[in-house]
C-alpha positions in Angstrom: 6.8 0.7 9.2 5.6 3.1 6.7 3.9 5.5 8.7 7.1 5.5 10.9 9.4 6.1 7.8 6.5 9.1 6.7 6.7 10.8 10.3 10.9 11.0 9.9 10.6 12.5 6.4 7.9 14.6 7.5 9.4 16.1 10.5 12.9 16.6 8.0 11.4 18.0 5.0 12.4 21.8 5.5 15.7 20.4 5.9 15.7 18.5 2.4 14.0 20.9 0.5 16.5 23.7 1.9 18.9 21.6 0.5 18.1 20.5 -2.6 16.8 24.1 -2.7 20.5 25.3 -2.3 21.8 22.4 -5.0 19.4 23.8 -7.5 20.7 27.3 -6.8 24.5 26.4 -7.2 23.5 24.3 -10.4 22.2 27.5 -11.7 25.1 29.8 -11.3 27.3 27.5 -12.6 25.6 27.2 -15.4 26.0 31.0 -16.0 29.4 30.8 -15.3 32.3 29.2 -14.0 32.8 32.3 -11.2 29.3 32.5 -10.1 29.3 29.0 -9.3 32.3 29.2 -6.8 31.1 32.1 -5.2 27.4 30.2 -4.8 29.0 27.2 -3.3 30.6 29.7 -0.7 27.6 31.2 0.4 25.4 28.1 0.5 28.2 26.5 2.8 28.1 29.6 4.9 24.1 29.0 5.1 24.5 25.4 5.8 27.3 26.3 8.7 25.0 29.2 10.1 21.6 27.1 10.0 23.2 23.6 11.9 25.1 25.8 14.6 21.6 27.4 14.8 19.7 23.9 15.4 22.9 22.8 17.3 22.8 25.6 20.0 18.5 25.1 20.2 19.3 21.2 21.4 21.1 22.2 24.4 
């Protein structure tokens, strides 16, 4: 059961790092300022949209 739970997280790791990657990155700019925070959450949800339409379209 452990090795099974190891092989999911393995094969999703890219995934969670990307986005604890991008939290990190938003946590920043908002610590900077108020602005730069709102504009980072934009991007990193137009990443997000961009990169599951992209694994989306590859698993048809």
């Amino acid at each position: 059961m452990i090795s099974r739970l190891f092989n999911l997280l393995w094969r999703y790791i890219d995934i969670i790092c990307f986005l604890a990657a991008l939290g990190f990155i938003v946590w920043g700019c908002f610590l900077i300022s108020q602005i730069a925070g709102l504009f980072s959450i934009g991007v990193s949800l137009i990443l997000v949209g961009l990169g599951t339409e992209l694994i989306a379209s590859q698993s048809k």
